[in-house]
C-alpha positions as CSV (number, residue, x, y, z in Angstrom):
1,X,103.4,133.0,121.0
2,X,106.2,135.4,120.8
3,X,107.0,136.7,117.3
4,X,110.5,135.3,117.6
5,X,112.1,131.9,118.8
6,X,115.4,129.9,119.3
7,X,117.0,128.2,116.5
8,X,120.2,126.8,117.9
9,X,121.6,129.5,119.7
10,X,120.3,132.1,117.6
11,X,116.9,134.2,117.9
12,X,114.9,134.4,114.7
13,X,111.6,134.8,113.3
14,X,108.7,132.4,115.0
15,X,107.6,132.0,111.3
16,X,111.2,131.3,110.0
17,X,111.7,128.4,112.2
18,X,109.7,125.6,110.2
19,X,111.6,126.7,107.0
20,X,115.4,127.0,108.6
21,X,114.8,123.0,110.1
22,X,113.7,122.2,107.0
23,X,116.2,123.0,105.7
24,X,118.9,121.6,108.0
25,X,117.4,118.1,107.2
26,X,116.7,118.7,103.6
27,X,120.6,118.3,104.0
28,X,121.3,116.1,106.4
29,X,118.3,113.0,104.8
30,X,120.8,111.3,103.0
31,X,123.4,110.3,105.5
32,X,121.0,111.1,108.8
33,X,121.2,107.3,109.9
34,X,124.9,107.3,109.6
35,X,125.3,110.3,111.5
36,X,123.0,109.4,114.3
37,X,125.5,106.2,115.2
38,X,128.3,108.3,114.7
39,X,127.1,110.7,116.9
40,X,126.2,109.2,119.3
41,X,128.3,106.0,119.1
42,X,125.6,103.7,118.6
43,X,124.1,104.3,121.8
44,X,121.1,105.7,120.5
45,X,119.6,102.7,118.7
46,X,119.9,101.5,122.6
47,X,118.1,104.7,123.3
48,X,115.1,104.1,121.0
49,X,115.2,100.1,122.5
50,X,114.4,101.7,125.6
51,X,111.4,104.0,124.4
52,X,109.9,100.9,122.5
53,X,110.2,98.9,125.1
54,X,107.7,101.6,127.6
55,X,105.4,101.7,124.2
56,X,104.7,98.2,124.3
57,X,103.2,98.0,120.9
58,X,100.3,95.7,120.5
59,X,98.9,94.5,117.4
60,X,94.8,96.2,117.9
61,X,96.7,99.4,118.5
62,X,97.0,102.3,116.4
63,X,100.5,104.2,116.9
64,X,101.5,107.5,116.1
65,X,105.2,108.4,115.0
66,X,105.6,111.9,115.3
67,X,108.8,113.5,113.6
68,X,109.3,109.5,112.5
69,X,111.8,111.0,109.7
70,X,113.6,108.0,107.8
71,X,111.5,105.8,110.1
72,X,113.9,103.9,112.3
73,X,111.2,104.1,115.3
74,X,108.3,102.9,113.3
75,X,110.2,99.9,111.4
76,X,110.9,98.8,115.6
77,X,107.6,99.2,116.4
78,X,106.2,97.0,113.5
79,X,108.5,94.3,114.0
80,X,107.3,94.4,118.0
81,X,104.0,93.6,116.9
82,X,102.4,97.2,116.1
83,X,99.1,96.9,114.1
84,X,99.1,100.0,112.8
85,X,102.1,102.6,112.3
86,X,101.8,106.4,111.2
87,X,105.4,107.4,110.0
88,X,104.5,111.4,110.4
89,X,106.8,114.1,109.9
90,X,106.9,117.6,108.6
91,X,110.1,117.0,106.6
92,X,109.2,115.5,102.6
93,X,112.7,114.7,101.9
94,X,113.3,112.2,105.4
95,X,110.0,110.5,104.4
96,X,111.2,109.8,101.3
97,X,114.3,108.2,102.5
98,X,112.0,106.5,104.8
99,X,109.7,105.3,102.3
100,X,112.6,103.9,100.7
101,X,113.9,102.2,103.6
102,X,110.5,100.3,104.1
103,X,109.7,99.2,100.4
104,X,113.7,97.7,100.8
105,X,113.0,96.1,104.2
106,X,109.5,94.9,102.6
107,X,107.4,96.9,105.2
108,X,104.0,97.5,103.7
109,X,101.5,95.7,105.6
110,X,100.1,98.3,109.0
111,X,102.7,101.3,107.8
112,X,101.6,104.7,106.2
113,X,103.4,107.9,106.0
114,X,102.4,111.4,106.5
115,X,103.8,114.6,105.6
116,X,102.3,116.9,108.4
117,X,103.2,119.6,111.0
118,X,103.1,118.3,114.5
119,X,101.5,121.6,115.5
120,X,98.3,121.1,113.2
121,X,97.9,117.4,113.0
122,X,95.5,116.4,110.3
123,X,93.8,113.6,112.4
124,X,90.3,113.2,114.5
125,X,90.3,113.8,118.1
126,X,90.6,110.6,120.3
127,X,91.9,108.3,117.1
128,X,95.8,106.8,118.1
129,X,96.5,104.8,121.2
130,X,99.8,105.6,121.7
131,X,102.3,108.4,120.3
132,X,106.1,108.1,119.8
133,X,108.2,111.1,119.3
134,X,111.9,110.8,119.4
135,X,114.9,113.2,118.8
136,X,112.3,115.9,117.0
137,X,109.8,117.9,119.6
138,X,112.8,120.7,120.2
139,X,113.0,121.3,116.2
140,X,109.2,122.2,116.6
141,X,108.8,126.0,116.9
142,X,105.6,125.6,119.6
143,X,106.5,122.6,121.5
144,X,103.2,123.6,123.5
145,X,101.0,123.5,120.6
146,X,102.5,119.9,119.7
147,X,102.3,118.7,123.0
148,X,98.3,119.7,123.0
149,X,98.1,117.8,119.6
150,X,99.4,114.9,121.5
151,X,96.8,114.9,124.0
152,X,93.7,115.9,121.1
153,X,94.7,113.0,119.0
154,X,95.3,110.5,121.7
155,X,92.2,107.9,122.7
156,X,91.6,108.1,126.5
157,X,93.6,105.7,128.0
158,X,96.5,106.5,125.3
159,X,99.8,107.0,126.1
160,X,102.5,110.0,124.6
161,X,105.6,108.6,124.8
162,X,108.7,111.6,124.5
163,X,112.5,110.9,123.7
164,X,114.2,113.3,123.7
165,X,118.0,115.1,124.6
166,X,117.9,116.8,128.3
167,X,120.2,118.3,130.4
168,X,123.3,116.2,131.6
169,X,123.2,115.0,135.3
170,X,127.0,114.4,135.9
171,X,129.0,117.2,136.5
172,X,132.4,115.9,135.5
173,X,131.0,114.7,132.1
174,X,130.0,118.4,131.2
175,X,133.4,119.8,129.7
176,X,133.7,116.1,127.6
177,X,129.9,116.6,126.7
178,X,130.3,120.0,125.1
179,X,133.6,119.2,123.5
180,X,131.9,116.6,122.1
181,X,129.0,118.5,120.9
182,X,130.5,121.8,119.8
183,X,133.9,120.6,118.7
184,X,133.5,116.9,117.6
185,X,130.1,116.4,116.1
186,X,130.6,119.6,113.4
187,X,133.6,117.9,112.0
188,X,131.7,115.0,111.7
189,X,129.2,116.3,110.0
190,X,131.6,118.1,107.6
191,X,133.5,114.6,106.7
192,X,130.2,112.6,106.5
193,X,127.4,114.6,105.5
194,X,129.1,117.6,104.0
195,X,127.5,119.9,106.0
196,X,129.2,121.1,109.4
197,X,126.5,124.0,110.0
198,X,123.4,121.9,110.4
199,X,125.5,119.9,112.9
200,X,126.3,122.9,114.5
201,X,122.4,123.9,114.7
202,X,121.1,120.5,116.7
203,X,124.0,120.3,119.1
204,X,123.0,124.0,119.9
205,X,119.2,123.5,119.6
206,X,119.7,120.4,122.9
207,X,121.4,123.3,124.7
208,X,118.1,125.6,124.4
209,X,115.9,122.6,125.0
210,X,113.7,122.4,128.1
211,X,115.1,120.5,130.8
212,X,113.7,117.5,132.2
213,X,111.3,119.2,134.8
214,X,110.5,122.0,132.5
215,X,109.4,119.4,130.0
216,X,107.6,117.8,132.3
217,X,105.6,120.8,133.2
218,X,104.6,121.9,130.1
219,X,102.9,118.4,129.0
220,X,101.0,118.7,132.5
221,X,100.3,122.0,131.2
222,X,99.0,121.0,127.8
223,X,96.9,118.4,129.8
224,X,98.5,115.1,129.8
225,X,98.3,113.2,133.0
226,X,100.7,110.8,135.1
227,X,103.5,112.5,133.8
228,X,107.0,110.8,134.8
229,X,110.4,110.9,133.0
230,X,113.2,108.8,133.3
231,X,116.9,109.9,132.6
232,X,119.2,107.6,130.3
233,X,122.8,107.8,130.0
234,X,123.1,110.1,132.9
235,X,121.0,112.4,131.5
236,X,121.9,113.2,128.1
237,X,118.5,111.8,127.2
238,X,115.1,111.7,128.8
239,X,112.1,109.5,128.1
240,X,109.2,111.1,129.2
241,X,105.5,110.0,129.4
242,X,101.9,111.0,129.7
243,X,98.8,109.6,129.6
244,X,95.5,111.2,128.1
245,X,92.5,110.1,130.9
Protein backbone atom coordinates (compact mmCIF):
# COMPACT_ATOMS: atom_id res chain seq x y z
CA UNK A 1 0.00 0.00 0.00
CA UNK A 2 1.42 3.38 -0.73
CA UNK A 3 2.85 5.22 2.28
CA UNK A 4 0.42 8.00 1.71
CA UNK A 5 -3.52 8.21 1.05
CA UNK A 6 -6.49 10.65 0.55
CA UNK A 7 -8.15 12.23 3.30
CA UNK A 8 -10.75 14.48 1.81
CA UNK A 9 -8.99 16.19 -0.73
CA UNK A 10 -5.79 16.20 0.97
CA UNK A 11 -2.82 13.63 0.77
CA UNK A 12 -1.48 12.47 4.08
CA UNK A 13 0.22 9.75 5.83
CA UNK A 14 -1.35 5.99 5.18
CA UNK A 15 -0.81 5.67 8.90
CA UNK A 16 -2.41 9.06 9.78
CA UNK A 17 -5.69 8.25 8.21
CA UNK A 18 -7.29 5.95 11.02
CA UNK A 19 -6.41 8.71 13.66
CA UNK A 20 -7.61 11.95 11.43
CA UNK A 21 -11.39 9.97 10.89
CA UNK A 22 -11.31 9.38 14.21
CA UNK A 23 -11.15 12.24 14.97
CA UNK A 24 -13.72 13.81 12.61
CA UNK A 25 -16.37 11.58 14.32
CA UNK A 26 -15.02 11.88 17.80
CA UNK A 27 -16.75 15.23 16.90
CA UNK A 28 -19.40 14.82 14.99
CA UNK A 29 -21.01 11.41 17.57
CA UNK A 30 -23.20 13.63 19.30
CA UNK A 31 -25.30 15.25 16.78
CA UNK A 32 -24.31 12.52 13.70
CA UNK A 33 -28.10 11.39 13.44
CA UNK A 34 -29.21 14.94 13.12
CA UNK A 35 -26.84 15.80 10.60
CA UNK A 36 -27.35 12.79 8.52
CA UNK A 37 -31.33 13.98 7.88
CA UNK A 38 -30.15 17.34 7.49
CA UNK A 39 -27.86 16.52 5.06
CA UNK A 40 -29.34 14.68 3.19
CA UNK A 41 -32.95 15.74 3.72
CA UNK A 42 -34.20 12.69 5.15
CA UNK A 43 -33.63 10.76 2.14
CA UNK A 44 -31.11 8.64 3.53
CA UNK A 45 -33.18 6.70 6.14
CA UNK A 46 -34.98 5.87 2.55
CA UNK A 47 -31.54 5.02 1.46
CA UNK A 48 -30.79 2.48 4.26
CA UNK A 49 -34.70 1.08 3.67
CA UNK A 50 -33.48 0.16 0.46
CA UNK A 51 -30.12 -1.73 1.60
CA UNK A 52 -32.24 -3.55 4.27
CA UNK A 53 -34.64 -4.49 2.11
CA UNK A 54 -31.66 -6.55 -0.44
CA UNK A 55 -30.30 -7.93 3.08
CA UNK A 56 -33.39 -9.65 3.88
CA UNK A 57 -32.52 -10.36 7.40
CA UNK A 58 -33.67 -13.64 8.73
CA UNK A 59 -33.90 -14.74 12.16
CA UNK A 60 -31.08 -18.11 11.97
CA UNK A 61 -28.73 -15.58 10.45
CA UNK A 62 -25.85 -14.02 11.77
CA UNK A 63 -25.25 -10.26 10.35
CA UNK A 64 -22.37 -8.18 10.31
CA UNK A 65 -22.61 -4.30 10.62
CA UNK A 66 -19.54 -2.89 9.58
CA UNK A 67 -18.78 0.91 10.39
CA UNK A 68 -22.49 0.39 12.23
CA UNK A 69 -21.54 3.72 14.27
CA UNK A 70 -24.62 4.96 16.45
CA UNK A 71 -26.38 1.90 14.94
CA UNK A 72 -29.20 3.10 12.91
CA UNK A 73 -28.61 -0.02 10.39
CA UNK A 74 -28.51 -2.63 13.03
CA UNK A 75 -31.60 -1.36 15.14
CA UNK A 76 -33.49 -1.87 11.26
CA UNK A 77 -32.21 -5.02 10.85
CA UNK A 78 -33.32 -6.36 14.35
CA UNK A 79 -36.70 -5.09 14.04
CA UNK A 80 -36.84 -7.03 10.35
CA UNK A 81 -36.37 -10.10 12.07
CA UNK A 82 -32.29 -10.39 12.29
CA UNK A 83 -31.21 -13.13 14.87
CA UNK A 84 -28.13 -11.94 15.41
CA UNK A 85 -26.59 -8.31 14.91
CA UNK A 86 -22.77 -7.19 15.22
CA UNK A 87 -22.84 -3.38 15.70
CA UNK A 88 -18.90 -3.10 14.63
CA UNK A 89 -17.03 -0.02 14.19
CA UNK A 90 -13.63 1.34 14.67
CA UNK A 91 -14.90 4.54 16.29
CA UNK A 92 -15.36 4.08 20.55
CA UNK A 93 -17.16 7.26 20.87
CA UNK A 94 -20.21 6.36 17.95
CA UNK A 95 -20.62 2.96 19.72
CA UNK A 96 -21.16 4.63 22.70
CA UNK A 97 -23.90 6.78 21.41
CA UNK A 98 -25.04 3.66 19.88
CA UNK A 99 -25.09 1.70 22.92
CA UNK A 100 -27.01 4.28 24.31
CA UNK A 101 -29.55 4.40 21.66
CA UNK A 102 -30.22 0.54 22.13
CA UNK A 103 -30.44 0.24 25.99
CA UNK A 104 -33.26 3.51 25.30
CA UNK A 105 -35.02 1.64 22.48
CA UNK A 106 -34.73 -1.65 24.82
CA UNK A 107 -32.62 -3.55 22.18
CA UNK A 108 -30.70 -6.27 24.04
CA UNK A 109 -31.84 -9.53 22.96
CA UNK A 110 -29.50 -10.71 19.29
CA UNK A 111 -27.37 -7.17 19.50
CA UNK A 112 -23.58 -6.87 20.42
CA UNK A 113 -21.08 -4.22 19.72
CA UNK A 114 -17.64 -4.20 18.66
CA UNK A 115 -14.96 -1.85 18.64
CA UNK A 116 -12.73 -3.08 15.68
CA UNK A 117 -10.89 -2.00 12.49
CA UNK A 118 -12.60 -3.24 9.40
CA UNK A 119 -9.16 -3.96 7.94
CA UNK A 120 -8.27 -6.60 10.72
CA UNK A 121 -11.52 -8.05 11.83
CA UNK A 122 -11.34 -9.99 14.93
CA UNK A 123 -13.67 -12.87 13.76
CA UNK A 124 -13.17 -16.63 12.38
CA UNK A 125 -13.20 -17.20 8.77
CA UNK A 126 -16.63 -18.34 7.20
CA UNK A 127 -18.63 -17.18 10.60
CA UNK A 128 -21.48 -14.15 9.37
CA UNK A 129 -24.11 -14.69 6.74
CA UNK A 130 -24.45 -11.47 5.53
CA UNK A 131 -22.46 -8.08 5.98
CA UNK A 132 -23.88 -4.45 5.91
CA UNK A 133 -21.74 -1.59 5.48
CA UNK A 134 -23.21 1.75 4.93
CA UNK A 135 -21.82 5.41 4.52
CA UNK A 136 -18.20 4.12 6.09
CA UNK A 137 -15.93 1.81 3.55
CA UNK A 138 -14.37 5.31 1.96
CA UNK A 139 -13.25 6.50 5.66
CA UNK A 140 -11.22 3.18 5.67
CA UNK A 141 -7.61 3.85 4.62
CA UNK A 142 -7.41 0.19 2.59
CA UNK A 143 -10.76 -0.27 1.25
CA UNK A 144 -9.00 -3.43 -0.40
CA UNK A 145 -8.04 -4.92 2.68
CA UNK A 146 -11.68 -4.35 4.10
CA UNK A 147 -13.26 -5.61 1.19
CA UNK A 148 -11.02 -9.02 1.60
CA UNK A 149 -12.21 -9.10 5.26
CA UNK A 150 -15.62 -9.11 3.88
CA UNK A 151 -15.11 -12.06 1.86
CA UNK A 152 -12.81 -14.08 4.93
CA UNK A 153 -15.49 -13.57 7.39
CA UNK A 154 -18.43 -14.26 5.23
CA UNK A 155 -20.04 -18.12 5.25
CA UNK A 156 -20.22 -19.47 1.61
CA UNK A 157 -23.34 -18.59 0.39
CA UNK A 158 -23.11 -15.09 2.38
CA UNK A 159 -23.86 -12.04 1.03
CA UNK A 160 -21.69 -8.32 1.49
CA UNK A 161 -24.07 -5.90 1.08
CA UNK A 162 -22.21 -2.04 0.33
CA UNK A 163 -24.02 1.52 0.68
CA UNK A 164 -22.29 3.76 -0.09
CA UNK A 165 -21.93 7.68 -1.98
CA UNK A 166 -20.92 7.34 -5.82
CA UNK A 167 -20.60 9.48 -8.56
CA UNK A 168 -23.71 11.47 -9.71
CA UNK A 169 -25.32 10.26 -13.06
CA UNK A 170 -27.28 13.53 -14.03
CA UNK A 171 -25.41 16.09 -15.47
CA UNK A 172 -27.59 19.10 -14.76
CA UNK A 173 -27.71 18.11 -11.06
CA UNK A 174 -23.79 18.45 -10.81
CA UNK A 175 -23.37 22.40 -10.10
CA UNK A 176 -26.60 22.00 -7.39
CA UNK A 177 -24.78 18.82 -6.05
CA UNK A 178 -21.46 20.43 -5.28
CA UNK A 179 -23.06 23.69 -4.06
CA UNK A 180 -24.76 21.62 -1.88
CA UNK A 181 -21.77 19.69 -0.73
CA UNK A 182 -19.09 22.30 -0.50
CA UNK A 183 -21.15 25.35 0.27
CA UNK A 184 -24.27 24.10 2.12
CA UNK A 185 -23.39 21.11 4.21
CA UNK A 186 -20.15 23.10 6.05
CA UNK A 187 -22.52 25.70 7.33
CA UNK A 188 -24.61 23.06 8.50
CA UNK A 189 -22.27 21.46 10.24
CA UNK A 190 -21.02 24.75 11.85
CA UNK A 191 -24.81 25.65 13.17
CA UNK A 192 -25.60 22.10 14.30
CA UNK A 193 -22.66 20.27 15.26
CA UNK A 194 -20.14 23.03 15.84
CA UNK A 195 -17.73 21.78 13.65
CA UNK A 196 -17.68 23.00 9.88
CA UNK A 197 -14.27 21.20 9.07
CA UNK A 198 -15.23 17.59 9.54
CA UNK A 199 -18.16 18.52 7.28
CA UNK A 200 -15.91 19.75 4.96
CA UNK A 201 -13.67 16.38 5.16
CA UNK A 202 -16.71 13.79 4.13
CA UNK A 203 -18.24 15.97 1.44
CA UNK A 204 -14.62 15.94 0.05
CA UNK A 205 -13.75 12.24 0.99
CA UNK A 206 -17.36 11.18 -1.64
CA UNK A 207 -15.46 13.22 -4.22
CA UNK A 208 -12.14 10.86 -3.98
CA UNK A 209 -14.38 7.78 -3.57
CA UNK A 210 -14.28 5.01 -6.22
CA UNK A 211 -16.92 5.26 -8.58
CA UNK A 212 -19.44 2.81 -9.11
CA UNK A 213 -17.46 0.46 -11.65
CA UNK A 214 -14.23 1.00 -9.92
CA UNK A 215 -15.93 -0.21 -6.73
CA UNK A 216 -17.26 -2.87 -8.37
CA UNK A 217 -13.91 -4.04 -9.57
CA UNK A 218 -12.13 -3.99 -6.69
CA UNK A 219 -14.69 -6.36 -4.61
CA UNK A 220 -14.23 -8.81 -7.75
CA UNK A 221 -10.76 -8.21 -7.09
CA UNK A 222 -10.81 -9.03 -3.46
CA UNK A 223 -12.80 -12.16 -4.53
CA UNK A 224 -16.38 -11.60 -4.10
CA UNK A 225 -18.58 -13.04 -6.72
CA UNK A 226 -21.89 -11.90 -8.59
CA UNK A 227 -21.05 -8.57 -8.12
CA UNK A 228 -23.92 -5.94 -9.22
CA UNK A 229 -24.65 -2.42 -8.05
CA UNK A 230 -27.59 -0.45 -8.28
CA UNK A 231 -27.72 3.48 -8.37
CA UNK A 232 -30.24 5.37 -5.99
CA UNK A 233 -31.12 8.87 -6.33
CA UNK A 234 -29.56 9.26 -9.65
CA UNK A 235 -26.48 8.24 -8.45
CA UNK A 236 -25.58 10.01 -5.47
CA UNK A 237 -25.64 6.65 -3.85
CA UNK A 238 -24.82 3.05 -4.82
CA UNK A 239 -25.83 -0.19 -3.28
CA UNK A 240 -23.48 -2.71 -4.27
CA UNK A 241 -23.35 -6.49 -3.67
CA UNK A 242 -21.31 -9.66 -3.62
CA UNK A 243 -21.59 -12.95 -2.78
CA UNK A 244 -18.85 -15.28 -1.17
CA UNK A 245 -19.26 -18.91 -3.15
Amino acid sequence: MSTETDFGFRQVPAAEKATLVRRVFDSVAPRYDLMNDAMSLGIHRLWKRILLNAVAPRAGEVLLDLAGGTGDISFLALRRGAGQVICSDINHEMLRVGQDRAAERGLVRGLSFLCADAERLPLPADSVHKITMAFGLRNCTDKAAVLREMRRVLKPGGRAHVLEFSRLEIGALVPLYDAWSFKVLPRLGSRIAGDAESYEYLAESIRTFPDQEALAAMMREAGLERVAHRNLSGGIVALHTGWKL
